[in-house]
CHARMM-style PDB file with segment names, atoms N, HN, CA, C and O in Angstrom:
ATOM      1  N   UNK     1       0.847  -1.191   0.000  1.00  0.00      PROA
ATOM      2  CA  UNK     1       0.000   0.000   0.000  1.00  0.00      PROA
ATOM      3  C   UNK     1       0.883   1.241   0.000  1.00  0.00      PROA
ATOM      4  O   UNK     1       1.961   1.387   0.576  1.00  0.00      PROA
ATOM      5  N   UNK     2       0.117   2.229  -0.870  1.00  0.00      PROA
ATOM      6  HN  UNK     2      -0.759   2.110  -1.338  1.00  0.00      PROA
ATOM      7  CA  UNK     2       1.197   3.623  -0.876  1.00  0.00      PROA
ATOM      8  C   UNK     2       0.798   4.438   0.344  1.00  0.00      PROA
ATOM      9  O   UNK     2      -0.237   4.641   0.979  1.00  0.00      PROA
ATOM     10  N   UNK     3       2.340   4.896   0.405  1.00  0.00      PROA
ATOM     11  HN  UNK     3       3.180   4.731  -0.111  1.00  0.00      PROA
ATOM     12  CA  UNK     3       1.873   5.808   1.480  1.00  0.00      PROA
ATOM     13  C   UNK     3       1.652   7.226   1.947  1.00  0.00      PROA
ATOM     14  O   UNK     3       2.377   7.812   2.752  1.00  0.00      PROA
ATOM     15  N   UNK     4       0.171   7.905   1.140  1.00  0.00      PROA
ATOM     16  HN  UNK     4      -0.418   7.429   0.487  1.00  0.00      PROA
ATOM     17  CA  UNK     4      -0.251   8.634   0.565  1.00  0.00      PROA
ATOM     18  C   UNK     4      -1.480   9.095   1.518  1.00  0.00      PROA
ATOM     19  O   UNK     4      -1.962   8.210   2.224  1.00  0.00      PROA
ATOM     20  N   UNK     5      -2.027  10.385   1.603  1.00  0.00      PROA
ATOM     21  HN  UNK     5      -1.635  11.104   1.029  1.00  0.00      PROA
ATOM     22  CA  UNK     5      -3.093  11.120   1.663  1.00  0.00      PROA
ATOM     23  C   UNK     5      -4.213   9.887   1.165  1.00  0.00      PROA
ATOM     24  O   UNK     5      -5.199   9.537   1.814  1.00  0.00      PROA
ATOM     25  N   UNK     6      -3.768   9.325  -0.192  1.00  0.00      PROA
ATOM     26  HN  UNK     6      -2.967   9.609  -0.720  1.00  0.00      PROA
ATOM     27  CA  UNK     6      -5.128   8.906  -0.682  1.00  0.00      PROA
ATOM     28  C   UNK     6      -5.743   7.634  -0.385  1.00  0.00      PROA
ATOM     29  O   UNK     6      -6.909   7.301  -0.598  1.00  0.00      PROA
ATOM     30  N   UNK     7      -4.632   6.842   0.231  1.00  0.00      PROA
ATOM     31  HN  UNK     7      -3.685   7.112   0.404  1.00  0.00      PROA
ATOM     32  CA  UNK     7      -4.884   5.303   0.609  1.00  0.00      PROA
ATOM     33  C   UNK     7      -5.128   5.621   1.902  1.00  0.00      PROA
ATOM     34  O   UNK     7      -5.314   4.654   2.641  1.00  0.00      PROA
ATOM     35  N   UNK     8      -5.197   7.033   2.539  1.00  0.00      PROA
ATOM     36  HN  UNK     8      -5.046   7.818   1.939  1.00  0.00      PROA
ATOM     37  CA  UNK     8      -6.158   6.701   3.776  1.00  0.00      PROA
ATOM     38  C   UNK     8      -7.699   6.648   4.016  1.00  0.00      PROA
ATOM     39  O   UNK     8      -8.409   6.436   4.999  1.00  0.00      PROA
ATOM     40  N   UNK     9      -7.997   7.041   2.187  1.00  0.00      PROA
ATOM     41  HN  UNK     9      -7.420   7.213   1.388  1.00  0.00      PROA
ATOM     42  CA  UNK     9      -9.097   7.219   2.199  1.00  0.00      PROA
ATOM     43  C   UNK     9     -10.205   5.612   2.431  1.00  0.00      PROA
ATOM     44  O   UNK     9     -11.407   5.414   2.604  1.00  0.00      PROA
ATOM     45  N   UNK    10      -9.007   4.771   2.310  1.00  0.00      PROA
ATOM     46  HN  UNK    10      -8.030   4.932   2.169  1.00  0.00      PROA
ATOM     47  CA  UNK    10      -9.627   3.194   1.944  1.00  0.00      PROA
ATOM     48  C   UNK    10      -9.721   2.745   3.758  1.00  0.00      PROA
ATOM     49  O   UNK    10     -10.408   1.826   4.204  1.00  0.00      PROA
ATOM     50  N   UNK    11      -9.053   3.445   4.371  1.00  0.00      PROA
ATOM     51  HN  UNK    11      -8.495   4.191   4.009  1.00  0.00      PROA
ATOM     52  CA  UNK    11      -9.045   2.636   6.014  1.00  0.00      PROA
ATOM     53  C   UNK    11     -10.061   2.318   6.401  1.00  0.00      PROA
ATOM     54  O   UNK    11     -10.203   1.141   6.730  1.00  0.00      PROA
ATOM     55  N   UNK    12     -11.535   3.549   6.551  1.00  0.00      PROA
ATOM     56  HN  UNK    12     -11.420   4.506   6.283  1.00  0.00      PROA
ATOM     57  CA  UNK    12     -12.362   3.069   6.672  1.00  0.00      PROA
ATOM     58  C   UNK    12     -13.777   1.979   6.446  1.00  0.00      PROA
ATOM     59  O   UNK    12     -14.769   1.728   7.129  1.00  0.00      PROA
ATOM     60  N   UNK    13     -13.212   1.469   4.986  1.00  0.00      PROA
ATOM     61  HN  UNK    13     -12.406   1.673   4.430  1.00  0.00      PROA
ATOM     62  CA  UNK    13     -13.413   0.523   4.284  1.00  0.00      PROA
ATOM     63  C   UNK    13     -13.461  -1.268   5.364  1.00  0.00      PROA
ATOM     64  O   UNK    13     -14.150  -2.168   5.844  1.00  0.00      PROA
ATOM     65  N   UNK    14     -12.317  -0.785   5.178  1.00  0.00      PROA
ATOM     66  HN  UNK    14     -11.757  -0.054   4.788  1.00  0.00      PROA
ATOM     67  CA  UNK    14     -11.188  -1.776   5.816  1.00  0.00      PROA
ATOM     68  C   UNK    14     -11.640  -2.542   7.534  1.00  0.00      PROA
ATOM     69  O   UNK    14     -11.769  -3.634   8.087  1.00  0.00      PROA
ATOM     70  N   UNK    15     -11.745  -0.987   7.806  1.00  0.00      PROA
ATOM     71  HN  UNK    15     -11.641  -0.100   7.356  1.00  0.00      PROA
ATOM     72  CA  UNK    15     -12.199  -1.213   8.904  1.00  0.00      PROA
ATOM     73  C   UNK    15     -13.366  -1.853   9.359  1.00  0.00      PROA
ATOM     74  O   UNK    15     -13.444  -2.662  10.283  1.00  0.00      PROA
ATOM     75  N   UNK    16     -14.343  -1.392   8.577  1.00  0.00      PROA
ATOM     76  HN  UNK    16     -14.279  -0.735   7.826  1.00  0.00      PROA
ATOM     77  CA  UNK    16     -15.586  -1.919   8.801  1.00  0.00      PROA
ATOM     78  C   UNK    16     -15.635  -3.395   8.093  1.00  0.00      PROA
ATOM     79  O   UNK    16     -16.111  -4.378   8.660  1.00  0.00      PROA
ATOM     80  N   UNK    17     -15.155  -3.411   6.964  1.00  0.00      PROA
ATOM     81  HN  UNK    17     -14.769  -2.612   6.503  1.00  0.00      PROA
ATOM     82  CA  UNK    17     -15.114  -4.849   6.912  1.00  0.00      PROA
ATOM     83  C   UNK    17     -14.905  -6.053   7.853  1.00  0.00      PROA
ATOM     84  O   UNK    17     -15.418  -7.168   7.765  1.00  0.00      PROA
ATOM     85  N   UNK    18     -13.761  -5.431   9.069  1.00  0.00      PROA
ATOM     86  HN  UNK    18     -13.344  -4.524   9.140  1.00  0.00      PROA
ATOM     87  CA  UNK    18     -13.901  -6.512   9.638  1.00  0.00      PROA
ATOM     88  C   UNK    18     -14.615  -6.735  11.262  1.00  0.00      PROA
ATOM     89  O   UNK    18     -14.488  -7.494  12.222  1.00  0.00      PROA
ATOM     90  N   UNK    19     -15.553  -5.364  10.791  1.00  0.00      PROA
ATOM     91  HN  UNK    19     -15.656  -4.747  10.011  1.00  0.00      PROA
ATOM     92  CA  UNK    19     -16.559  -5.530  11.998  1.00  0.00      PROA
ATOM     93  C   UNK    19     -16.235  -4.595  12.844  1.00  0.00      PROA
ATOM     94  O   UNK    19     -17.199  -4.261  13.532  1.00  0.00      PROA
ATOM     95  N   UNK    20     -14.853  -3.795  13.173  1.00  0.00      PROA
ATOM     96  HN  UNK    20     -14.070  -4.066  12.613  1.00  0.00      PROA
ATOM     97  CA  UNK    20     -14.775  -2.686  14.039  1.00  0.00      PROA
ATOM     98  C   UNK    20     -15.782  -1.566  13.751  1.00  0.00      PROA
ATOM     99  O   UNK    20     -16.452  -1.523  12.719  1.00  0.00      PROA
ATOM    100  N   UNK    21     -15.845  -0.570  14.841  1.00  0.00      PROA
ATOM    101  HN  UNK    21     -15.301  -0.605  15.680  1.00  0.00      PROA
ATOM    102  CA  UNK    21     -16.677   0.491  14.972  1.00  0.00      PROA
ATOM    103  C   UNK    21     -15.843   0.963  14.974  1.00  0.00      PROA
ATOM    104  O   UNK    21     -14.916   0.280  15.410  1.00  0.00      PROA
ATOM    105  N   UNK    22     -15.496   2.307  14.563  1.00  0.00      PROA
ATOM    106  HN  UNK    22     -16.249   2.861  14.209  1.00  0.00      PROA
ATOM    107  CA  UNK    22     -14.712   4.072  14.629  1.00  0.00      PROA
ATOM    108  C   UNK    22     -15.352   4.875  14.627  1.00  0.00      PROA
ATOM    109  O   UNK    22     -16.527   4.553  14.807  1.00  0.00      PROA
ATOM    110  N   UNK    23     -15.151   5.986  14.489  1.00  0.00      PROA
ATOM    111  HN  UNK    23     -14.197   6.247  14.343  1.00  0.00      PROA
ATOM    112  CA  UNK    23     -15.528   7.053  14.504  1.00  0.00      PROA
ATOM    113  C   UNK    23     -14.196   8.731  14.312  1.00  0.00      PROA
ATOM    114  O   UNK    23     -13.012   8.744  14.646  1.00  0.00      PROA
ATOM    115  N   UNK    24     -14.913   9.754  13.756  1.00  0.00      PROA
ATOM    116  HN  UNK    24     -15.875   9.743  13.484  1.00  0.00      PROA
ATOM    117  CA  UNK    24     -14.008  10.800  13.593  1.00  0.00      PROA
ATOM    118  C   UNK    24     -13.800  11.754  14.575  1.00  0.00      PROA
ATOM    119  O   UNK    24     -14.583  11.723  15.524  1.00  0.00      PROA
ATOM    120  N   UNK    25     -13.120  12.411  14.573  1.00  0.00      PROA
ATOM    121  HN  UNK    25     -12.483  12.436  13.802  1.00  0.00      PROA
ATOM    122  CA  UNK    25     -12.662  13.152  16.185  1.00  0.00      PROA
ATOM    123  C   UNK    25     -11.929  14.247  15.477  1.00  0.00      PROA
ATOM    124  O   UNK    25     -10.938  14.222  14.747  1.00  0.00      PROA
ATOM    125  N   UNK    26     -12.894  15.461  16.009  1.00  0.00      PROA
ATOM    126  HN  UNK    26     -13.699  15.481  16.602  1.00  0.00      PROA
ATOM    127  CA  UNK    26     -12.582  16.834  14.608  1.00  0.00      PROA
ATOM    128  C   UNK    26     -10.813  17.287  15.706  1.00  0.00      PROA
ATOM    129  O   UNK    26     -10.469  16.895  16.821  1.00  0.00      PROA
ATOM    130  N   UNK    27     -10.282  17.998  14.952  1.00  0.00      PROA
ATOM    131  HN  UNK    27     -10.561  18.317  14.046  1.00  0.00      PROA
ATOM    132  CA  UNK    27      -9.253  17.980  15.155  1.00  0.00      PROA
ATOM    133  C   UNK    27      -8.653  19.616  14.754  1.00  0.00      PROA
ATOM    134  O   UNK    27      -8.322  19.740  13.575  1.00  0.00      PROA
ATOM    135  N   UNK    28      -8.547  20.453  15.355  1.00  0.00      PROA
ATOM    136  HN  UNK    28      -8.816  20.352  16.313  1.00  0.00      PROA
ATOM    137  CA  UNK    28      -8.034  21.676  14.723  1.00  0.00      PROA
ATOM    138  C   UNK    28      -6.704  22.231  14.373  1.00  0.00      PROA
ATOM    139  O   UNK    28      -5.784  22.194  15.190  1.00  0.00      PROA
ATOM    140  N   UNK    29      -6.593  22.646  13.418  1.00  0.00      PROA
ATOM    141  HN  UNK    29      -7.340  22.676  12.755  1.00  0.00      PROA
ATOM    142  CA  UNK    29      -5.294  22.731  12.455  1.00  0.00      PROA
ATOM    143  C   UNK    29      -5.080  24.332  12.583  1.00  0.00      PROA
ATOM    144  O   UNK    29      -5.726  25.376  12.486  1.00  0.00      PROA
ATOM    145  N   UNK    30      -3.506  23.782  12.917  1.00  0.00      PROA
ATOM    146  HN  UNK    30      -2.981  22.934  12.996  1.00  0.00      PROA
ATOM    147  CA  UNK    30      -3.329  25.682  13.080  1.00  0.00      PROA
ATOM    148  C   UNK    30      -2.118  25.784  12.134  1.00  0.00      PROA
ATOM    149  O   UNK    30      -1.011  25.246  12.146  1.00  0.00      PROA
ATOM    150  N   UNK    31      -2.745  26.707  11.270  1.00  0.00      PROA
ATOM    151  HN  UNK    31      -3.644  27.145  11.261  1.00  0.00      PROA
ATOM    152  CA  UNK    31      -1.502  26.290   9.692  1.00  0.00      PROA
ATOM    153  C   UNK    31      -1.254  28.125   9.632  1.00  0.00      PROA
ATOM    154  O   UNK    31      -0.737  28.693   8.670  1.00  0.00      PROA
ATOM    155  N   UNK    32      -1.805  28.894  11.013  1.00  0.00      PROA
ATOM    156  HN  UNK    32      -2.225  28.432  11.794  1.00  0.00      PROA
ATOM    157  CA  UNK    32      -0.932  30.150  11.132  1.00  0.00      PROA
ATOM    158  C   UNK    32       0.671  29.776  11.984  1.00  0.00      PROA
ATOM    159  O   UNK    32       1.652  30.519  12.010  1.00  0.00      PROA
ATOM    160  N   UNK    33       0.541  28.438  12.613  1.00  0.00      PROA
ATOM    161  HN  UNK    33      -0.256  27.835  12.593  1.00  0.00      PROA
ATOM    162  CA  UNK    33       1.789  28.098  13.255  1.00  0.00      PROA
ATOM    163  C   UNK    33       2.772  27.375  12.437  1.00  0.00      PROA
ATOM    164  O   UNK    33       3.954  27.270  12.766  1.00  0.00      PROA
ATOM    165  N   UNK    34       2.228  26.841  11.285  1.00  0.00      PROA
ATOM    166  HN  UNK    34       1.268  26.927  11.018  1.00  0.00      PROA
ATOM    167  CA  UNK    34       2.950  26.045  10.327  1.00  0.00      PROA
ATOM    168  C   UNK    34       4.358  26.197   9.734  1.00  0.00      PROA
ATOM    169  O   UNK    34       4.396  27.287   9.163  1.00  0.00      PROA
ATOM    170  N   UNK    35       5.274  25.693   9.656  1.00  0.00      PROA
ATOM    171  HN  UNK    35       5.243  24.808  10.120  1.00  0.00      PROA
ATOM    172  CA  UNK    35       6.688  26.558   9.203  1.00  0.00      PROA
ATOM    173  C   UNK    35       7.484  25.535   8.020  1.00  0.00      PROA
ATOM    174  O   UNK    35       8.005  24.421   8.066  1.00  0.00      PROA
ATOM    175  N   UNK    36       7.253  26.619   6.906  1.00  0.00      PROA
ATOM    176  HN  UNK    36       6.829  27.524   6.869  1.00  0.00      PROA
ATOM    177  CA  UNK    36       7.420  25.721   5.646  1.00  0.00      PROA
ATOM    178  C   UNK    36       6.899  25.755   4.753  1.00  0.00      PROA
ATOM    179  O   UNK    36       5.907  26.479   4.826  1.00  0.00      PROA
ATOM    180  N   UNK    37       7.175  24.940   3.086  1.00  0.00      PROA
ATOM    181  HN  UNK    37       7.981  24.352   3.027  1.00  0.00      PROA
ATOM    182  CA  UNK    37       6.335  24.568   1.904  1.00  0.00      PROA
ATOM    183  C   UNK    37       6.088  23.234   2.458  1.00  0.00      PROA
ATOM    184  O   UNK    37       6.936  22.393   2.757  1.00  0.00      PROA
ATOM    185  N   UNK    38       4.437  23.128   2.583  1.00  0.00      PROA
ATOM    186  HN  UNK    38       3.748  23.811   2.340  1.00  0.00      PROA
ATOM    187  CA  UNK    38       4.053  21.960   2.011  1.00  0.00      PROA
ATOM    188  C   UNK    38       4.610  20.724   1.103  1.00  0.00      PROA
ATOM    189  O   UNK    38       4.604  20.900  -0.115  1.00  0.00      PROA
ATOM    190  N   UNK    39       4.948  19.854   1.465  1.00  0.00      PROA
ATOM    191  HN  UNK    39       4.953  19.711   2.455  1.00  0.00      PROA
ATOM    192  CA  UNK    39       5.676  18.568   0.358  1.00  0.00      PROA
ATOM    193  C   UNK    39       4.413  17.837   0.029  1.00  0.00      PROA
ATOM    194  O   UNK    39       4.874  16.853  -0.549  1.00  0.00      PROA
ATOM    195  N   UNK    40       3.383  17.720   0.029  1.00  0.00      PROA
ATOM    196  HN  UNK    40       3.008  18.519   0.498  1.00  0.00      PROA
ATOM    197  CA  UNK    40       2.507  17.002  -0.640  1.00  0.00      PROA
ATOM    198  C   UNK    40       1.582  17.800  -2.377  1.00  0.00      PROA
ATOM    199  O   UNK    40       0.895  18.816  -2.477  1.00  0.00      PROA
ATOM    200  N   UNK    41       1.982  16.824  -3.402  1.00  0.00      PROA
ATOM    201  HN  UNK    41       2.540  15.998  -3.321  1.00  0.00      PROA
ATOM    202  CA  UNK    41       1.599  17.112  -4.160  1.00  0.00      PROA
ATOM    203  C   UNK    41       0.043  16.716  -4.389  1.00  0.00      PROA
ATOM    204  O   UNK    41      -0.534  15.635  -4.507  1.00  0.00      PROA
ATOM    205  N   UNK    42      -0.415  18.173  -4.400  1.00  0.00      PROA
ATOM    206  HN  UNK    42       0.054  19.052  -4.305  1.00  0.00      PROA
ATOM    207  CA  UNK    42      -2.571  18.411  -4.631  1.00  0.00      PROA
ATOM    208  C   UNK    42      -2.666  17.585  -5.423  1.00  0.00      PROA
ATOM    209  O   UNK    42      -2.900  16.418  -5.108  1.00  0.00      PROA
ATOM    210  N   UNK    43      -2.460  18.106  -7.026  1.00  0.00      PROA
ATOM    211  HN  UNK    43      -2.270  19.054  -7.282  1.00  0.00      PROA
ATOM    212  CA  UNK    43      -2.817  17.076  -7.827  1.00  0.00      PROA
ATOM    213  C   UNK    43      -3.077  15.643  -7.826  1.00  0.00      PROA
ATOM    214  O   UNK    43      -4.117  14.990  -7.906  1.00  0.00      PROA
ATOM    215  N   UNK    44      -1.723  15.302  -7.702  1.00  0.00      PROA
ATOM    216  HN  UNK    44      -0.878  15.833  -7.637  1.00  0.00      PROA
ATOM    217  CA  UNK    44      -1.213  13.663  -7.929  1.00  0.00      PROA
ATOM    218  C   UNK    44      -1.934  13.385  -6.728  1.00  0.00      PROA
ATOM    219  O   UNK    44      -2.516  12.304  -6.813  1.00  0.00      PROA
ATOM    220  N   UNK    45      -2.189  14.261  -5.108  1.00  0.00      PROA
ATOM    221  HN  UNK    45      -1.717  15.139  -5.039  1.00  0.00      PROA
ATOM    222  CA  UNK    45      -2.866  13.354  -4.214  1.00  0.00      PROA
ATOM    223  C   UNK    45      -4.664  13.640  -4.656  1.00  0.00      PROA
ATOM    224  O   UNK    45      -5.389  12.724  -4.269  1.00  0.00      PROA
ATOM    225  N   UNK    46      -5.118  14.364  -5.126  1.00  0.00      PROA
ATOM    226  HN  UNK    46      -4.529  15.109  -5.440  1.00  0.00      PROA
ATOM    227  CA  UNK    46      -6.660  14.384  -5.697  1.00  0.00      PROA
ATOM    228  C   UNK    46      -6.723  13.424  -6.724  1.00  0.00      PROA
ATOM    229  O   UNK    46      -7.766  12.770  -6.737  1.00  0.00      PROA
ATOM    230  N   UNK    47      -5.835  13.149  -7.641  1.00  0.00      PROA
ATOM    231  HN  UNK    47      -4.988  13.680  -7.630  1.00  0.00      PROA
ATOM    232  CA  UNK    47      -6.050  12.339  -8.390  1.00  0.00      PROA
ATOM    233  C   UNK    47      -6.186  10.854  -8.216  1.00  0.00      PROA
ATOM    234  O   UNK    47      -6.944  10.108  -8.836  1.00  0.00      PROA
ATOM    235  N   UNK    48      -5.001  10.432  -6.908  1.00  0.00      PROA
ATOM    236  HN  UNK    48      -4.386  11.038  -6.404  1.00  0.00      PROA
ATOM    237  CA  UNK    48      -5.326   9.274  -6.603  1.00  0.00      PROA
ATOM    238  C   UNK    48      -6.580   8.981  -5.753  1.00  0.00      PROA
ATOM    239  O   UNK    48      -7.275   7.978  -5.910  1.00  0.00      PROA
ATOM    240  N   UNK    49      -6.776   9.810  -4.965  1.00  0.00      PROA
ATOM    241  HN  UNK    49      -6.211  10.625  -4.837  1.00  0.00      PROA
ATOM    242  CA  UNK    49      -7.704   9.668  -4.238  1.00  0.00      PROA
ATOM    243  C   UNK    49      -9.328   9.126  -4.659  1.00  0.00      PROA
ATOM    244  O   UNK    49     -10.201   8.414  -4.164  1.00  0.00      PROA
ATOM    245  N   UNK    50      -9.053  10.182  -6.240  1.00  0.00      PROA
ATOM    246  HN  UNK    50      -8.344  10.760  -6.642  1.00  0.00      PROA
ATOM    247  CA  UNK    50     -10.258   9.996  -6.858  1.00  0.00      PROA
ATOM    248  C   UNK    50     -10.135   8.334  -7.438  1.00  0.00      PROA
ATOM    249  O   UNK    50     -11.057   7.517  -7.423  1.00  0.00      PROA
ATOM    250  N   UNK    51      -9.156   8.171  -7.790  1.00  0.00      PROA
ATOM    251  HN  UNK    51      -8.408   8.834  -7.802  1.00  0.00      PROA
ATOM    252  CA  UNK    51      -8.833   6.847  -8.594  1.00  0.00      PROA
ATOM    253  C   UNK    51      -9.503   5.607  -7.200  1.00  0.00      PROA
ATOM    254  O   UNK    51     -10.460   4.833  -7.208  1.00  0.00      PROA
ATOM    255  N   UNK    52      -8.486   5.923  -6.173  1.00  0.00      PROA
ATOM    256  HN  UNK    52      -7.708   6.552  -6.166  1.00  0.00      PROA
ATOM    257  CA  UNK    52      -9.534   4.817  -4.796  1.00  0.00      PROA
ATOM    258  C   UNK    52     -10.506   5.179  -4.822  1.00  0.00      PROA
ATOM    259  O   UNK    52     -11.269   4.217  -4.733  1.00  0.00      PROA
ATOM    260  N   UNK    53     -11.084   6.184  -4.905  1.00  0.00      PROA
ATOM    261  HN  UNK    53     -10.464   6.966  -4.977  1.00  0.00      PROA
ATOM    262  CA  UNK    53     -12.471   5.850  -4.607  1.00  0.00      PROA
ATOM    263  C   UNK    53     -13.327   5.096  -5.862  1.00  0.00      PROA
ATOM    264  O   UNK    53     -14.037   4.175  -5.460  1.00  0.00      PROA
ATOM    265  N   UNK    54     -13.363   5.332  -7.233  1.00  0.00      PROA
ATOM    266  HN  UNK    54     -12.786   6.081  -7.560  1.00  0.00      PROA
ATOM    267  CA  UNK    54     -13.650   4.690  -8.342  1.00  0.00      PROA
ATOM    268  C   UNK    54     -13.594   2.908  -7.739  1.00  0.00      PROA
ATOM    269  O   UNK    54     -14.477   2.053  -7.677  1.00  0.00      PROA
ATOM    270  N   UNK    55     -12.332   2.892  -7.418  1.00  0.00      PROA
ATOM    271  HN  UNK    55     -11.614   3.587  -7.468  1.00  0.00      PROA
ATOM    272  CA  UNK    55     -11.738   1.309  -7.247  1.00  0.00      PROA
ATOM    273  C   UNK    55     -13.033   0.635  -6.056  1.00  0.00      PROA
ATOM    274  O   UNK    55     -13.793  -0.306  -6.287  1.00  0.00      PROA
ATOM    275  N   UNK    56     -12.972   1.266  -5.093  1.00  0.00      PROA
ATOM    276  HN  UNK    56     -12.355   2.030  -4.906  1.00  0.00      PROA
ATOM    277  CA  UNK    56     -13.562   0.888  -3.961  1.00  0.00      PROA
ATOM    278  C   UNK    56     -15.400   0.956  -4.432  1.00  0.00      PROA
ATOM    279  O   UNK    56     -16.171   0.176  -3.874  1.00  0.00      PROA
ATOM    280  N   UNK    57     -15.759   1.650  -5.160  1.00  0.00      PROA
ATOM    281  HN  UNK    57     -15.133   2.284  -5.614  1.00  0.00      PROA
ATOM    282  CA  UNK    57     -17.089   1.928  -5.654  1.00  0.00      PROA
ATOM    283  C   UNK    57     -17.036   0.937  -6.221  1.00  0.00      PROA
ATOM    284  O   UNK    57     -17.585   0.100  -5.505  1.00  0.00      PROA
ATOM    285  N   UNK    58     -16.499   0.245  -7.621  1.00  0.00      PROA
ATOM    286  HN  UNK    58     -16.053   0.926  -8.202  1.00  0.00      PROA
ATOM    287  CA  UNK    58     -16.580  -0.909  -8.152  1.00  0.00      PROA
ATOM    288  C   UNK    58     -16.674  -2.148  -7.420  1.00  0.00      PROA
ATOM    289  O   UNK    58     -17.279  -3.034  -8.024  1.00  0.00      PROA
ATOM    290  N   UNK    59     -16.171  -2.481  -6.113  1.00  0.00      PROA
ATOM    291  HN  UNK    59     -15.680  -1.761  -5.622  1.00  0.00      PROA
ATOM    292  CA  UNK    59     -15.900  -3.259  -5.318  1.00  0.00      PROA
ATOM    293  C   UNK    59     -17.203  -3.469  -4.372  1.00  0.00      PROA
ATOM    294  O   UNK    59     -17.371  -4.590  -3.890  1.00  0.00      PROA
ATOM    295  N   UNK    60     -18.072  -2.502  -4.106  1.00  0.00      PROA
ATOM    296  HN  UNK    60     -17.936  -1.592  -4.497  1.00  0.00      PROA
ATOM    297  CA  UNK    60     -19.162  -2.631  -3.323  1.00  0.00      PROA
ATOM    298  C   UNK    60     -20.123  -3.025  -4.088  1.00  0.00      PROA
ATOM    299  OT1 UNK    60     -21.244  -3.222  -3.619  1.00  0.00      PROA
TER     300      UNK     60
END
């Protein structure tokens, strides 16, 4: 599995498949404290993302 923004989109998949319960837990981002360029590429990670989800839609 890559290890990407976009293959986290499949965890919850995953998860429930094998019967666990989760849940989301909002989380606040303070990106006025942030120090740096960003290293994640938008594109290539929207694109895959979109691509798992296609994959995972076919699959259900």
């Amino acid at each position: 599995m890559r290890k990407t923004t976009a293959s986290s989109a499949g965890v919850p998949k995953i998860i429930a498949d094998v019967g666990a319960k989760f849940a989301e837990v909002p989380v606040v981002l303070r990106y006025d404290l942030k120090q740096g360029q960003s290293k994640m590429h938008v594109l290539q990670t929207a694109a895959r993302t979109v691509k798992l989800a296609l994959q995972r839609r076919l699959e259900w």
